[in-house]
TORKE-49609 format. One line per 10 residues: number of its first residue (from 1); their letters; for each residue x, y, z of C-alpha. Coordinates in Angstrom, 3 decimals, always signed. Example, Ala and Ser with C-alpha at 12.3 -4.5 7.8 and 13.67 -1.06 7.14 Angstrom:
2
1	AS	+12.300 -4.500 +7.800; +13.670 -1.060 +7.140;
! end
This chain:
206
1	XXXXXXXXXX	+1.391 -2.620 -1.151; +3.036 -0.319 -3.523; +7.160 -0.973 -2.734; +6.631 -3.889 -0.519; +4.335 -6.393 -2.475; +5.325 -4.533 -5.436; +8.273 -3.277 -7.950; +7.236 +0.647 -7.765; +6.736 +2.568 -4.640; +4.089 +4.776 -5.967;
11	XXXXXXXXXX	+1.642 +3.883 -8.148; +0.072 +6.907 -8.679; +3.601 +8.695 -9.133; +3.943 +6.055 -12.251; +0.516 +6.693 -13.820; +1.525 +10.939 -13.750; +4.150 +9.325 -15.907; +2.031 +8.029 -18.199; +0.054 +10.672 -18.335; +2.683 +13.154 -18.984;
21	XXXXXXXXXX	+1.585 +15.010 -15.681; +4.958 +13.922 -13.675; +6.335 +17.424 -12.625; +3.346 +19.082 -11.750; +1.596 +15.849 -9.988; +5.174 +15.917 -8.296; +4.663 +19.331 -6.616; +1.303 +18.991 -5.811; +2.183 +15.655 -3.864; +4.223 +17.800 -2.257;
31	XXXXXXXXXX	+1.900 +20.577 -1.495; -1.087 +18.893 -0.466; -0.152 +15.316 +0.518; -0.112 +15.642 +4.357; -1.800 +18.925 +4.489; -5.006 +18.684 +2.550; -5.453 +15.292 +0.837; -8.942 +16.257 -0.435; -6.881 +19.262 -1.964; -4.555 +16.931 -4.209;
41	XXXXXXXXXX	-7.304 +14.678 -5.296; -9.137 +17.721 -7.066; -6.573 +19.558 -8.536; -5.067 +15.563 -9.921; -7.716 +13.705 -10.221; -10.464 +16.491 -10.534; -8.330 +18.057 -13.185; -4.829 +17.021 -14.334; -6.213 +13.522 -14.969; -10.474 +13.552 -15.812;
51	XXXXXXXXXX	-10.353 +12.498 -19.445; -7.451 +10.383 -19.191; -7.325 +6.646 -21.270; -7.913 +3.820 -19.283; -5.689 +2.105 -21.265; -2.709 +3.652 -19.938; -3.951 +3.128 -16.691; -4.365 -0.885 -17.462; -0.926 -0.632 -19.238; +0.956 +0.347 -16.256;
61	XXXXXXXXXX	-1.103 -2.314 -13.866; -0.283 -5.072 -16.050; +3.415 -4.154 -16.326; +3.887 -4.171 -12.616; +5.728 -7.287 -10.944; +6.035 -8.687 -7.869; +8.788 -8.234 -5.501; +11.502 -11.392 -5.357; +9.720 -13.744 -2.769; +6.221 -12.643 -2.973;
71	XXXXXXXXXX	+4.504 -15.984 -3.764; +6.836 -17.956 -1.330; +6.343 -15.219 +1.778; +2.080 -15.638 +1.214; +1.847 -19.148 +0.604; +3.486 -19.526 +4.079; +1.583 -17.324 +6.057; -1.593 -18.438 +4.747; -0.170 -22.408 +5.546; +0.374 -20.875 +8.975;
81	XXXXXXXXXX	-2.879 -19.276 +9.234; -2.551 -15.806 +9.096; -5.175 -13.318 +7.947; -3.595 -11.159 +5.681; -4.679 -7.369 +5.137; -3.304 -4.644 +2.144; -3.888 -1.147 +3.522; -2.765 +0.917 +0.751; -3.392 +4.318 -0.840; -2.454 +3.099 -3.917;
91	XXXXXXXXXX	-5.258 +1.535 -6.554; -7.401 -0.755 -6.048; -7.423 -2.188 -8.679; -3.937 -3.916 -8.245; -5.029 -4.737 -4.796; -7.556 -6.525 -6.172; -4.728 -8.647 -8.410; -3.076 -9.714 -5.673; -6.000 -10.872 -3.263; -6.955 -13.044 -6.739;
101	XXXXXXXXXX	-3.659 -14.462 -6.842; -1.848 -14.352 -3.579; -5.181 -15.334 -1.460; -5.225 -11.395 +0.462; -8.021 -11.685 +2.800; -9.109 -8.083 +3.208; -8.046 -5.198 +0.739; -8.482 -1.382 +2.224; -7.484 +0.751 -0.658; -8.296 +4.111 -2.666;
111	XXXXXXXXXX	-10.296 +3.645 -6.142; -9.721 +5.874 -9.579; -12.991 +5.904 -11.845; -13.175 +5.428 -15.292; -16.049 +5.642 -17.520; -16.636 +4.569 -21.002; -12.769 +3.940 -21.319; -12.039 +7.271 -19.304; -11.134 +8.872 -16.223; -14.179 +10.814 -14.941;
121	XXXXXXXXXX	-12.525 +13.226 -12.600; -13.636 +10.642 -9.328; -11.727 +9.128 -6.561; -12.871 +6.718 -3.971; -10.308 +7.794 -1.039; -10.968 +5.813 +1.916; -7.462 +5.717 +2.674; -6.411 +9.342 +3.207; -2.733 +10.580 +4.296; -2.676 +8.874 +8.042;
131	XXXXXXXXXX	-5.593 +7.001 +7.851; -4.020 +3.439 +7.540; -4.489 +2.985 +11.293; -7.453 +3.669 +11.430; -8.289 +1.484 +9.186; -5.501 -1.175 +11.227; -7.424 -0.588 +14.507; -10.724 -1.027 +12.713; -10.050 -4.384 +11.117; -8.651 -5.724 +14.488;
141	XXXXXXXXXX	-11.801 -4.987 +16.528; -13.812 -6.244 +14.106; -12.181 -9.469 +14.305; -11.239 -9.750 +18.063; -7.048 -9.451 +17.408; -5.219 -8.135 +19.601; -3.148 -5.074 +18.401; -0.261 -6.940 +20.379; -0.767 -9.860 +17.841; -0.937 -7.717 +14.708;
151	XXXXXXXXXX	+2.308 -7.526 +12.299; +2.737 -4.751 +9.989; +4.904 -4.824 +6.780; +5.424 -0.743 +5.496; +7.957 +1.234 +4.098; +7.220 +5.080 +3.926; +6.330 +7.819 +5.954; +2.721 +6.769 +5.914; +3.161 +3.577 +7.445; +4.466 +5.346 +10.809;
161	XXXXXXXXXX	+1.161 +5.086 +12.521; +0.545 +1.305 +11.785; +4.031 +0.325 +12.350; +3.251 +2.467 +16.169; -0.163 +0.748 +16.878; +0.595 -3.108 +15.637; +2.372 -5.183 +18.096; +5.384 -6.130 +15.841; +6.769 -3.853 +12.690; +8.940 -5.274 +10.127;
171	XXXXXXXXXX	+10.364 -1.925 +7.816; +10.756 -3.627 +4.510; +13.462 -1.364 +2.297; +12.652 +1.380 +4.347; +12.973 +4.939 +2.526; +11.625 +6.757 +5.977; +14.504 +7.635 +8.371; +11.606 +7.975 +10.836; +9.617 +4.843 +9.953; +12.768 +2.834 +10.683;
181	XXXXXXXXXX	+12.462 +3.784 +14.348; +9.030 +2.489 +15.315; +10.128 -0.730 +13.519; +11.202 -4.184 +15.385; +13.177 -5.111 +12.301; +14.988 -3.454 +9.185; +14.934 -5.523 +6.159; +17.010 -3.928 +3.716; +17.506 -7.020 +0.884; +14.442 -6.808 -1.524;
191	XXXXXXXXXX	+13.481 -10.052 -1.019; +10.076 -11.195 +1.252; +11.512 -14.165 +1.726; +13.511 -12.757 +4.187; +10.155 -12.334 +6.658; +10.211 -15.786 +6.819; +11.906 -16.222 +9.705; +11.343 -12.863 +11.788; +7.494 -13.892 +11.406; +8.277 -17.195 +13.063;
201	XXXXXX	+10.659 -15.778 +15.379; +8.186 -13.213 +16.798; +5.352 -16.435 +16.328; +7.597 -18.266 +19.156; +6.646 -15.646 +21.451; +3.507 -14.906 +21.356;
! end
């Protein structure tokens, strides 16, 4: 979601911004985020951010845009009958945007909690540091597809797994030196439109 879909690549680097909590939210990314994700969820969400203003939090969702191509890229695939998942860390909340408006079918994604206008110190995290293929493998059994037949879009370090287990990986403006070597194809122009035809190119031969 977050750099592919898009404009930022992290969300929840943004909203430290608008929190004023950037440098330290920056080292404890650092710290914690592949070592001990329930770890970086207390000390930011537990502490740096409980008692934060939803507002900001709706500020920064509503000034996020899509990526050049967005629309064009999901209207096809859902004219050619794909099922289309978002398997995100990022918020839910803007998953939930663009499953209203871009016809997602399935969202998988983590969850801040606000209360009476402010953050209460909770996090729904169902989408832990390498979890996303889990969560891949998970959605394909459920619905009988083949991990062969599976494409996944990613960018970052975290999408490693997925792009290993899915049948066909696309690295969209990849910032991951080693994410670019599980992929099929590098996209580096920041524009979905140019899926278009590697999705129907790998559709030919399946």
């Amino acid at each position: 979601m977050d750099g592919v879909i898009f404009e930022h690549t992290n969300v929840w680097l943004e909203l430290h911004k608008k929190y004023g909590t950037l440098e330290e939210g920056i080292e404890l990314t650092k710290k914690y985020l592949k070592t001990n994700y329930a770890k970086l969820v207390e000390e930011v969400v537990g502490r740096l951010w409980k008692g934060k203003p939803e507002s900001k939090f709706l500020e920064l969702l509503n000034s996020i845009r899509y990526i050049d191509g967005t629309k064009e890229l999901f209207s096809w695939l859902k004219k050619k009958g794909y099922k289309i998942a978002i398997i995100s860390s990022g918020p839910k909340r803007l998953a939930a945007k663009a499953q209203r408006e871009l016809g997602v079918d399935y969202i998988y994604t983590n969850e801040l909690i606000f209360k009476d206008g402010k953050a209460t110190g909770d996090f729904k995290w169902p989408i832990a540091a390498g979890r996303k293929a889990v969560v891949l493998r998970k959605l394909c059994q459920e619905h009988n597809i083949d991990f062969k037949d599976c494409i996944v879009v990613g960018h970052d370090h975290a999408d490693i797994k997925m792009a290993k287990t899915a049948g066909f990986a696309i690295g969209f403006c990849p910032e991951d030196e080693e994410l670019k070597r599980y992929c099929s194809v590098i996209v580096d122009k920041k524009d979905l439109r140019e899926l278009i035809p590697i999705i129907e190119n790998f559709q030919s031969q399946i």
